[in-house]
Backbone as numpy.savetxt, mean C-alpha at the origin, in Angstrom:
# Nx Ny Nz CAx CAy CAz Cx Cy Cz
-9.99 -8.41 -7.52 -8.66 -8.89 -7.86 -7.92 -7.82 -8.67
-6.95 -7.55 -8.13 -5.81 -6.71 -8.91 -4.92 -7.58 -10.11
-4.56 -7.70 -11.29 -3.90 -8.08 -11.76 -2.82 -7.92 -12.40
-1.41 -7.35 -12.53 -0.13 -6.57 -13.25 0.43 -7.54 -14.17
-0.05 -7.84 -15.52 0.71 -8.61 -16.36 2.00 -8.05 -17.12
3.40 -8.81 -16.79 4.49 -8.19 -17.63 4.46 -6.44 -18.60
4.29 -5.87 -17.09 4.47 -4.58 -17.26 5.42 -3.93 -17.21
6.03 -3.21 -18.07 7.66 -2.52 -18.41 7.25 -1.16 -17.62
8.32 -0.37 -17.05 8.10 1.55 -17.38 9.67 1.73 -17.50
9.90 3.32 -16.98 10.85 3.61 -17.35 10.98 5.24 -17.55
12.07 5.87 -17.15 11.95 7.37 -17.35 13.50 7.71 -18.10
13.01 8.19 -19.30 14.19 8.74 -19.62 15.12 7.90 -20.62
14.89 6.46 -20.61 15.59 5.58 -21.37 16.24 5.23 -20.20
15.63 5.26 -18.52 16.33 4.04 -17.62 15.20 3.64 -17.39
15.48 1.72 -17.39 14.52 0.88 -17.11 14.21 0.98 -15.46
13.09 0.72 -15.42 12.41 1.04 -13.82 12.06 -0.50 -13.71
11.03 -1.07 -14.41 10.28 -1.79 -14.14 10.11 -3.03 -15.44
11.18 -3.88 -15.24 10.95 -5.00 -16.43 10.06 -6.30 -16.35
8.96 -6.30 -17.05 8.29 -7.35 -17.57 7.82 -8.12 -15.72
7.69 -7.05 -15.20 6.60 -6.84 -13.30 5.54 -7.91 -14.03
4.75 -8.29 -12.96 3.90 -9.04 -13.21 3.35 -9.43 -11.75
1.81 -9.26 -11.04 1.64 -9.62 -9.92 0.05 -9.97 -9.45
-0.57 -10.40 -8.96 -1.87 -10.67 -8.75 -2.12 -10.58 -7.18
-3.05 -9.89 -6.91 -3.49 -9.91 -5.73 -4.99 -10.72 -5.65
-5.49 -11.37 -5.10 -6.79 -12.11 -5.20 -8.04 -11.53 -4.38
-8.86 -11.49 -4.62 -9.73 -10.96 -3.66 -10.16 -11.14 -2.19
-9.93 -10.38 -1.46 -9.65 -10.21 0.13 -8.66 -10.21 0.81
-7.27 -10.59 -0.48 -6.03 -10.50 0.35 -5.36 -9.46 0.19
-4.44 -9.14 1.44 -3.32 -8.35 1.22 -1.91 -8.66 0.95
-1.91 -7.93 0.19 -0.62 -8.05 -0.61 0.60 -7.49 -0.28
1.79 -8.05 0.25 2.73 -6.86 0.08 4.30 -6.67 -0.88
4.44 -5.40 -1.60 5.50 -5.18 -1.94 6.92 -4.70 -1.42
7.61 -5.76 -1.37 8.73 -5.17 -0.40 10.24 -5.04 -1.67
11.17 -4.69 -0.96 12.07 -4.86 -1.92 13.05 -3.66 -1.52
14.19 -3.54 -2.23 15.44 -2.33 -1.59 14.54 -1.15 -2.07
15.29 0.03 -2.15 15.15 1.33 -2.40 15.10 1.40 -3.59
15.09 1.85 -4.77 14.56 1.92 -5.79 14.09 0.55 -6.80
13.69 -0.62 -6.15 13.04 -1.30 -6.82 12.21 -1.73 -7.42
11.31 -0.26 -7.26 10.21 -0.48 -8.24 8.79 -0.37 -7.59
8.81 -0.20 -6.01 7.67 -1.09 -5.36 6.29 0.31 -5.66
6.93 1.69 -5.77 5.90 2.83 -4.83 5.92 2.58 -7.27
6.67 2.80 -7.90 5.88 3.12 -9.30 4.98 1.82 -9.39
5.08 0.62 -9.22 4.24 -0.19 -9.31 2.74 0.37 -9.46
2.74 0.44 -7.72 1.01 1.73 -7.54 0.85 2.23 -8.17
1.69 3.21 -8.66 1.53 4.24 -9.23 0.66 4.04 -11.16
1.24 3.11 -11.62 0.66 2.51 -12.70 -0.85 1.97 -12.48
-0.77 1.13 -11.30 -2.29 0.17 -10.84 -3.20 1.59 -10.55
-3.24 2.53 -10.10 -3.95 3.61 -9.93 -3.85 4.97 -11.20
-3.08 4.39 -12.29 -3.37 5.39 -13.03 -2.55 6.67 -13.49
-1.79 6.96 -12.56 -0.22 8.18 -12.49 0.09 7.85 -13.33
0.83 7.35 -13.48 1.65 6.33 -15.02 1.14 5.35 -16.03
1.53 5.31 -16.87 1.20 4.84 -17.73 2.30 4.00 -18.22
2.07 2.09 -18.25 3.05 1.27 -18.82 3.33 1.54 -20.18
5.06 1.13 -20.18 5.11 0.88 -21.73 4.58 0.03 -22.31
4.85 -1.22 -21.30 4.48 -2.60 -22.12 3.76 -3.01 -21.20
2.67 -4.11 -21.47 2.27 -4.83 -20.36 0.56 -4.74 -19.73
-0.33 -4.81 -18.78 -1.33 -4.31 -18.84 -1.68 -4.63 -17.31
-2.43 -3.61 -16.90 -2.83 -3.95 -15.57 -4.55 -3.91 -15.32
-4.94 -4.71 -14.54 -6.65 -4.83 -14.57 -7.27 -4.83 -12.92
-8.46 -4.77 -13.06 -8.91 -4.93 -11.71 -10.05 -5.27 -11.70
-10.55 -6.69 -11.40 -11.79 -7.38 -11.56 -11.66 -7.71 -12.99
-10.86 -7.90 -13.58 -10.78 -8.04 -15.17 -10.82 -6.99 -16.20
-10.90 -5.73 -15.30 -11.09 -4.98 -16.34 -10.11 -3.93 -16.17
-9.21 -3.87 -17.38 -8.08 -2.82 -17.72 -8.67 -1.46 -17.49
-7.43 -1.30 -16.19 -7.65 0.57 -15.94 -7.51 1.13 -16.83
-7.02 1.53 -17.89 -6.45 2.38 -18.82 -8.44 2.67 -19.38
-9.78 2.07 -19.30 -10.24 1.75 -19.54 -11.45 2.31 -18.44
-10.96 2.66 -17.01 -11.53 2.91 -16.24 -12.04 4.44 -16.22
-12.87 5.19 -15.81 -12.83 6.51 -16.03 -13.84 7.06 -14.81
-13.33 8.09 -14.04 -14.32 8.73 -12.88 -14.63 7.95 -12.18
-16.34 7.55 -11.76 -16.61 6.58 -10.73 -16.67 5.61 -11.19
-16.32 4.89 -12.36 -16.10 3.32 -12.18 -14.80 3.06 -11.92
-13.55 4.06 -12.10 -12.49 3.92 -11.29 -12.75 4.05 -9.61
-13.13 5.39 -9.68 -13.42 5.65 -7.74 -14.19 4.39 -7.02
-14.98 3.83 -7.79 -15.60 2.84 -7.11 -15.02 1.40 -6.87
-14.35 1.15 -7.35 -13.18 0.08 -7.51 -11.77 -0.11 -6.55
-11.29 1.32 -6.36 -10.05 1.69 -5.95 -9.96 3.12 -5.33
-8.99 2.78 -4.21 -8.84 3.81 -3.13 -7.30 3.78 -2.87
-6.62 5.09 -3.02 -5.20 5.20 -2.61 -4.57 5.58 -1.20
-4.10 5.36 -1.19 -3.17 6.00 0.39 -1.81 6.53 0.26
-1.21 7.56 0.04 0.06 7.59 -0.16 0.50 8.71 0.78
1.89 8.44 0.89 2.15 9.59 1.75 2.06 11.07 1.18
1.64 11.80 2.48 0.76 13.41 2.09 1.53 14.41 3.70
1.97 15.42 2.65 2.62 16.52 3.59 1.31 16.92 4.68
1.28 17.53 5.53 0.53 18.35 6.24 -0.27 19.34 5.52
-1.64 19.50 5.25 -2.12 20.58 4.90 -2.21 21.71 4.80
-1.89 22.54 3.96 -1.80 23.96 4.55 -3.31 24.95 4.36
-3.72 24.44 4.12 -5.41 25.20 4.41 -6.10 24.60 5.85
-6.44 25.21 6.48 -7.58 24.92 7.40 -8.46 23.59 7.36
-8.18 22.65 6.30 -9.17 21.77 6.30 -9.07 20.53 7.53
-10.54 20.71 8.24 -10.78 19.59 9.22 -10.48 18.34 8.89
-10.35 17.29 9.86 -10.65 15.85 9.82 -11.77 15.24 9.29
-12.77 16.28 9.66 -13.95 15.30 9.01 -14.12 15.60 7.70
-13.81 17.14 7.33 -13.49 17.50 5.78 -12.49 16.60 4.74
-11.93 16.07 5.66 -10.94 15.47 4.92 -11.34 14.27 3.99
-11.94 13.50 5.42 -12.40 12.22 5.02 -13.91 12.38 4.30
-14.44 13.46 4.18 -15.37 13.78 3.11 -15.13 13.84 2.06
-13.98 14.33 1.76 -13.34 14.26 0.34 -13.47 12.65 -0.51
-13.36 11.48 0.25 -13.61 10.40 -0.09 -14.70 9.95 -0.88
-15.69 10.72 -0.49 -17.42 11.37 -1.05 -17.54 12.03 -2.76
-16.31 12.79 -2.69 -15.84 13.56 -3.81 -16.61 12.87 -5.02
-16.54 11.29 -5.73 -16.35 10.80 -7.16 -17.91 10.44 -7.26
-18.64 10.33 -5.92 -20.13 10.57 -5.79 -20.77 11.52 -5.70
-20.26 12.58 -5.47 -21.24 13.82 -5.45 -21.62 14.57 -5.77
-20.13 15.03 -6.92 -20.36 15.91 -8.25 -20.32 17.20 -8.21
-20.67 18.06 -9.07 -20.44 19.68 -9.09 -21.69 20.13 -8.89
-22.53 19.04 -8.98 -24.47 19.75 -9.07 -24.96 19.19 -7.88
-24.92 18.04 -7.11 -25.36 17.43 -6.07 -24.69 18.12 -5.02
-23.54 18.20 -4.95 -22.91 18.27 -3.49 -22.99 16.99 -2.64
-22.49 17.56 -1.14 -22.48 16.43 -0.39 -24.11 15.92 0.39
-24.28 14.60 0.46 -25.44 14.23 0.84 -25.63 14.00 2.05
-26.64 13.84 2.90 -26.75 13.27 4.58 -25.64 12.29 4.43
-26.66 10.93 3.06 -25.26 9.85 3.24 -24.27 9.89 2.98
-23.55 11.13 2.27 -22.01 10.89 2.22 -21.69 11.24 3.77
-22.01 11.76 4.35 -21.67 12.66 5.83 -21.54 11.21 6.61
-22.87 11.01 6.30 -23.13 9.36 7.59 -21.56 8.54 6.79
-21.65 8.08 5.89 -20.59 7.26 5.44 -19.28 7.83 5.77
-19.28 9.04 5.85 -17.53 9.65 6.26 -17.82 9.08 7.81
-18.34 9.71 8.98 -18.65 9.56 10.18 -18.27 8.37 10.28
-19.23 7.13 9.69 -18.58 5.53 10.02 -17.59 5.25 9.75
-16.70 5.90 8.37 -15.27 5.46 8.08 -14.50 5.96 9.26
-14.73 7.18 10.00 -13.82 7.84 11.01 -13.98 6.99 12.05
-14.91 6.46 12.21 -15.38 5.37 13.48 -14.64 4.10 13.32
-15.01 3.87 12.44 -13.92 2.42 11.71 -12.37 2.33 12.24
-11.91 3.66 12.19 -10.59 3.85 12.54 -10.64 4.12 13.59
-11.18 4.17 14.47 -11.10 4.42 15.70 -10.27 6.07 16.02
-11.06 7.12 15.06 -10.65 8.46 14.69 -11.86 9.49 14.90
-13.21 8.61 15.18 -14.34 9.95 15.60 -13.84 11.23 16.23
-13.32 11.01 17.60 -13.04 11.95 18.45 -12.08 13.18 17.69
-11.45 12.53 16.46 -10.74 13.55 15.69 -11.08 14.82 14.92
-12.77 14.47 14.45 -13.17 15.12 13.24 -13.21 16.66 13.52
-13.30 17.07 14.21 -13.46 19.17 14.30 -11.92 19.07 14.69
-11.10 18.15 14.80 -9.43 18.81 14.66 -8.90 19.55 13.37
-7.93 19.94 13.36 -7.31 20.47 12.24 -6.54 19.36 11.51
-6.42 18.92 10.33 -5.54 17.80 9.44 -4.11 18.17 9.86
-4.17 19.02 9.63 -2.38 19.49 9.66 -1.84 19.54 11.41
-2.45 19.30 12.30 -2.62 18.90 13.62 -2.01 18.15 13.87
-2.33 17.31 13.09 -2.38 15.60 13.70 -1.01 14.65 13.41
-0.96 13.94 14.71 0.51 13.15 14.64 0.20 12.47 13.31
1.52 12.25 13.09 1.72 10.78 11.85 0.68 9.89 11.59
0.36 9.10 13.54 -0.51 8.30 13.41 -1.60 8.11 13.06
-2.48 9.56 13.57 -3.29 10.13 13.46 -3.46 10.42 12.24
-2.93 10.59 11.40 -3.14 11.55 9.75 -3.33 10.03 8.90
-2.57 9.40 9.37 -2.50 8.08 8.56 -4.02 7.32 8.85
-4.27 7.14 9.93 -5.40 6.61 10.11 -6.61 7.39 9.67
-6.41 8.58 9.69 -7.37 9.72 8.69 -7.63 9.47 7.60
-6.13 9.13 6.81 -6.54 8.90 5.33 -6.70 8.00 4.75
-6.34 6.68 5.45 -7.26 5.42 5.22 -8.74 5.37 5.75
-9.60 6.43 6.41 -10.89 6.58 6.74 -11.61 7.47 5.55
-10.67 8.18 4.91 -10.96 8.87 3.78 -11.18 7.68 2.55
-10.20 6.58 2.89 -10.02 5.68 1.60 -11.64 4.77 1.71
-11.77 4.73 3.00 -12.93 3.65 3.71 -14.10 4.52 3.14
-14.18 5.76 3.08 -15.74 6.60 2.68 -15.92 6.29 1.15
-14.91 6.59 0.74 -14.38 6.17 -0.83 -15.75 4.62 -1.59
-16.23 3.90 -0.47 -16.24 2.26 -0.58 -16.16 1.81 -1.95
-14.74 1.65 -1.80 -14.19 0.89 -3.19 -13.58 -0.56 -2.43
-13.90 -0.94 -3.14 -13.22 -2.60 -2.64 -11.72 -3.15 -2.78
-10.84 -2.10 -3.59 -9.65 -2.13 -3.73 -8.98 -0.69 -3.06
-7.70 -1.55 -2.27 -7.04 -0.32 -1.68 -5.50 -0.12 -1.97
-4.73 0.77 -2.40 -3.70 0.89 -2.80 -2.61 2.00 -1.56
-1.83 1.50 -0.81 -1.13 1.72 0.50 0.37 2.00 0.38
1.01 3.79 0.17 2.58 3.27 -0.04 3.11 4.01 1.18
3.74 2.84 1.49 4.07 2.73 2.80 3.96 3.57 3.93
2.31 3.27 4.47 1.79 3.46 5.39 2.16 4.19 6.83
3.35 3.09 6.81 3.87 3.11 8.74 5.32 4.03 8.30
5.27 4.70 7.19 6.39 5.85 7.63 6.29 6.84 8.65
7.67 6.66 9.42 7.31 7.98 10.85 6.72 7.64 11.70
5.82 6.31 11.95 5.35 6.32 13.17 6.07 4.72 14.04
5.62 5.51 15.22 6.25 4.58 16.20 5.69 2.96 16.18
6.29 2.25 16.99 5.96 0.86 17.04 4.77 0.45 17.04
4.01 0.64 18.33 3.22 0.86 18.52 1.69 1.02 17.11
1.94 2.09 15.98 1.00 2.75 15.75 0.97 1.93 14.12
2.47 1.27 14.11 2.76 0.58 12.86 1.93 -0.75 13.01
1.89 -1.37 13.69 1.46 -2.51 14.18 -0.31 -2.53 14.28
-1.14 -1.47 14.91 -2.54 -0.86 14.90 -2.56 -0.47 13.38
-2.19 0.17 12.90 -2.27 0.37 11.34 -2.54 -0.84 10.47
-1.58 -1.65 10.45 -1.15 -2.49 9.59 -2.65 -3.60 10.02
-2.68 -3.82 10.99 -4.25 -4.59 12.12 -5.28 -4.53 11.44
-5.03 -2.65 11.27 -6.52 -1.99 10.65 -6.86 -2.51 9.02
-5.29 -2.44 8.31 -5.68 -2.54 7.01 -5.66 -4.23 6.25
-5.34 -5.08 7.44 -5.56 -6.21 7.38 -6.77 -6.58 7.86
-7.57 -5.94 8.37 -9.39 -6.20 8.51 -9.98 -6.14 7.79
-9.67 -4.59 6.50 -10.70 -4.37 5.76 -11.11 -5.25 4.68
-12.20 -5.15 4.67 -13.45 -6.19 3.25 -12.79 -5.53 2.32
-11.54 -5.44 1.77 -10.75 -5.26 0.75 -9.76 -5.35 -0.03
-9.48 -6.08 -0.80 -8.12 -6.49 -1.48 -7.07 -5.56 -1.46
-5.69 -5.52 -1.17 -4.85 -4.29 -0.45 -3.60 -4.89 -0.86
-3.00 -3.77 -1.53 -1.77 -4.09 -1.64 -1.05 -2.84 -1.45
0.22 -3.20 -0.44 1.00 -2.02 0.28 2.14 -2.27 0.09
2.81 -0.70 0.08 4.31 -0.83 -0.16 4.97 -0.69 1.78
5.81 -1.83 2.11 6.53 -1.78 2.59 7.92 -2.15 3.35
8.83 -1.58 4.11 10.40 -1.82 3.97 10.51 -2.40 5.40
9.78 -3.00 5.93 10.13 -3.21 7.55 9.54 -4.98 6.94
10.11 -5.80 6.83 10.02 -7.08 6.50 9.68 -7.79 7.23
9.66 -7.59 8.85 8.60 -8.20 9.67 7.50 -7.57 9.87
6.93 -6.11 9.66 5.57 -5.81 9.68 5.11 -7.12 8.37
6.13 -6.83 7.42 5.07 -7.44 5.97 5.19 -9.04 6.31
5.70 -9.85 7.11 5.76 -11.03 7.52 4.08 -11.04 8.81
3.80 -10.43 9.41 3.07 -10.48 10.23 1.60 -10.30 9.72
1.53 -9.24 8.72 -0.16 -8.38 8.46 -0.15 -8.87 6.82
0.64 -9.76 6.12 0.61 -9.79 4.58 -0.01 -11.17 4.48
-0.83 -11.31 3.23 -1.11 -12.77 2.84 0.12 -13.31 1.84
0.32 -12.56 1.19 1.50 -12.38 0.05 2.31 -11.84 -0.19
3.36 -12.24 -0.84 4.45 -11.32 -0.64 5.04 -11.31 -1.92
5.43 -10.07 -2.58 6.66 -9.57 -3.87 7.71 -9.47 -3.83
8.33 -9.89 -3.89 9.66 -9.30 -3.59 10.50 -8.33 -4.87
10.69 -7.38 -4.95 11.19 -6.37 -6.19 12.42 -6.22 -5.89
13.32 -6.41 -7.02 14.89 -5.79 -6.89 15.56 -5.38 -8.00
15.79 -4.40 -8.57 15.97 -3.82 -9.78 15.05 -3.77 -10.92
13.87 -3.45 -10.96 12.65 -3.63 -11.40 12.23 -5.37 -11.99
12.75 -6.00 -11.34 11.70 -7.35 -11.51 11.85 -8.07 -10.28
10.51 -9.26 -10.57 10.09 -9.57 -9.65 11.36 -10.63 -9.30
11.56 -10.94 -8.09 12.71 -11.77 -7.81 11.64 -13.28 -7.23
10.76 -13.08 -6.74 10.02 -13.68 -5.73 8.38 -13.58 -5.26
7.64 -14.64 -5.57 6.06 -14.11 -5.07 5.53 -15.22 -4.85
4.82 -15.51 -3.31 4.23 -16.14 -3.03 3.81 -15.72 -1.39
3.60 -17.07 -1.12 3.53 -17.02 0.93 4.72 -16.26 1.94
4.37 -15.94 2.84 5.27 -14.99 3.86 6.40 -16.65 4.31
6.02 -17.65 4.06 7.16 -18.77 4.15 7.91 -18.74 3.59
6.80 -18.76 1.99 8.08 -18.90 0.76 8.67 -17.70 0.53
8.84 -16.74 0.68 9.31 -15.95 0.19 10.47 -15.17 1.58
10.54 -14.78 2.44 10.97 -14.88 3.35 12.01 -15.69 3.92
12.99 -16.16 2.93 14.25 -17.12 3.41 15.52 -16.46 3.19
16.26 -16.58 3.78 17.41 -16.02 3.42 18.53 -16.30 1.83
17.98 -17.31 1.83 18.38 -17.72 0.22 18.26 -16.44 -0.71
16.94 -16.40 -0.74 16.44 -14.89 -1.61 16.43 -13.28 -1.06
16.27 -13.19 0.20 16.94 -11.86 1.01 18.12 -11.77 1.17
19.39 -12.55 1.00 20.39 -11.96 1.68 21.28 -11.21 -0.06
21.47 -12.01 -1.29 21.39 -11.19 -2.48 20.95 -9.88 -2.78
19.51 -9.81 -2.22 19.17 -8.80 -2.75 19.49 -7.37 -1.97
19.41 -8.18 -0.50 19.67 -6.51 0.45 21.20 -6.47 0.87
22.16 -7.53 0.81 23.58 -7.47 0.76 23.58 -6.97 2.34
22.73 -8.50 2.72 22.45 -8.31 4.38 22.49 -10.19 4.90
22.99 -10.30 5.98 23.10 -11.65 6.39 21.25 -11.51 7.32
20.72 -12.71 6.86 19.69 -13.03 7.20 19.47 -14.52 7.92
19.15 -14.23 9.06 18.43 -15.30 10.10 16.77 -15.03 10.35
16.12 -16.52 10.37 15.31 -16.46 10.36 14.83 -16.98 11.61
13.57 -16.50 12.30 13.16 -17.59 13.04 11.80 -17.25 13.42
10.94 -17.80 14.42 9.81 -18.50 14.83 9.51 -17.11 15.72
8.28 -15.79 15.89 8.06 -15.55 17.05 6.79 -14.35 16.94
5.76 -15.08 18.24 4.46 -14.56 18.09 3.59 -15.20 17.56
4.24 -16.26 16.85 3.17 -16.90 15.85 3.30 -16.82 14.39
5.09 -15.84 14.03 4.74 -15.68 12.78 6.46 -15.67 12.11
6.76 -15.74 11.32 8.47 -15.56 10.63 8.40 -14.17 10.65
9.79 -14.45 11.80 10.38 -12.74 11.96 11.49 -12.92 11.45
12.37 -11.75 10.97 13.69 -11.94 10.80 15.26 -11.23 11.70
16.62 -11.72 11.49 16.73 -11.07 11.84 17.95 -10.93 11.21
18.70 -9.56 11.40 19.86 -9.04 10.00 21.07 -8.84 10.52
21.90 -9.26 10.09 23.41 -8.82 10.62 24.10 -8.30 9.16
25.64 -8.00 9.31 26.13 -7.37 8.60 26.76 -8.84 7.55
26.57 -8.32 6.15 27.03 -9.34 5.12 28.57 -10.04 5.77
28.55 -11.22 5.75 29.61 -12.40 6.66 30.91 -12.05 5.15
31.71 -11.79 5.55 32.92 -11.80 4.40 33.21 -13.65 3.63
33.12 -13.86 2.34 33.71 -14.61 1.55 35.26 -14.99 2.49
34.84 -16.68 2.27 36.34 -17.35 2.89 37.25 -17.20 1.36
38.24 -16.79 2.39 39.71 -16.75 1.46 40.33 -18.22 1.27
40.84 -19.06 0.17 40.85 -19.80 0.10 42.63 -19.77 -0.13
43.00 -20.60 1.29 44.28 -21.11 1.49 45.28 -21.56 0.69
């Protein structure tokens, strides 16, 4: 379980993030959605450690990161964020070896089983055939599914995802999102496409000027009552596939009153 109790940040003396607060439970995925600077990618960024709250405290399994250190962090939690193309030579399977990294140390090195454990994470993703490629090679889709196989070698039971399905096609957003809704891991992801996070989320945040506006079920949260305020977007809702899709038109103009 992830937990974010009334956590403040802030750069500079502008507020980012007022009195946040969010729980993810164990095995679900979580998602943070919300406009463009609302807070969703510093959120992570605090739950993994980058930042540091002013106010407030964040935990995982009960126990405050600030608190966490080396592999009882690595073992807990695995990130995903978006990553330029490599500019060294490093392979696919190097890559996702790196995941191995918080186990292996400066005196051990890498073991048979970190190797076997990278190999199955690449398999997991349905990415074997990748590993003697080059990282910096590889489509969008491809890199993405790389570095959630990197997160999978990692085996931490918590996964931290900001926004995943940037750049890739329909198609690869949808297989992604599949993938990270399988894993034996509590997951919480940042993302802006409100029917991926209606389809692959157990939960939902909703962020809009650093607080929370909204958190619960992809029902409750998902109405136009509370989306059309925040994105200054006309919102219809309806029924399809099996799941609340939406759909957006341009804000309806205020009646002029006669």
């Amino acid at each position: 379980m992830i937990a974010v109790e009334s956590v403040s940040f802030g750069y500079g003396g502008a507020v980012v993030l007022d009195g946040v607060g969010l729980v993810a439970e164990s095995g679900d995925t979580v998602g943070l959605i919300g406009p463009n600077g609302s807070g969703k990618s510093t959120v992570l960024r605090l739950i993994y450690r980058a930042l540091r709250p002013h106010d407030g405290t964040v935990a995982i399994d009960g126990r405050p990161v600030r608190g966490l250190r080396g592999r009882a962090l690595a073992a807990r939690l695995a990130v995903v964020v978006q990553e330029s193309p490599a500019e060294t030579p490093v392979t696919v399977a190097e890559t996702v070896l790196l995941g191995r990294a918080p186990w292996a140390g400066a005196v051990r090195g890498y073991t048979r089983e970190d190797r076997v454990r990278a190999a199955a994470a690449l398999e997991r993703v349905g990415a074997r055939h990748l590993a003697d490629r080059g990282f910096a090679e590889l489509s969008g889709g491809e890199r993405q599914r790389v570095l959630i196989a990197r997160a999978l070698a990692q085996c931490a039971d918590h996964v931290l995802l900001d926004e995943p399905t940037n750049h890739l096609d329909v198609r690869y957003q949808h297989e992604l999102l599949a993938l990270v809704r399988g894993l034996d891991a509590t997951s919480i992801v940042v993302l802006h496409d409100l029917n991926l996070a209606a389809r692959y989320c157990d939960r939902l945040v909703l962020l809009d000027r650093g607080r929370v506006v909204a958190a619960g079920s992809v029902e409750d949260v998902l109405t136009p009552e509370l989306l059309e305020p925040v994105y200054q977007v006309t919102v219809r809702r309806v029924e399809a596939f099996g799941a609340v899709q939406l759909l957006f038109g341009p804000r309806e103009p205020a009646a002029v009153a006669s």
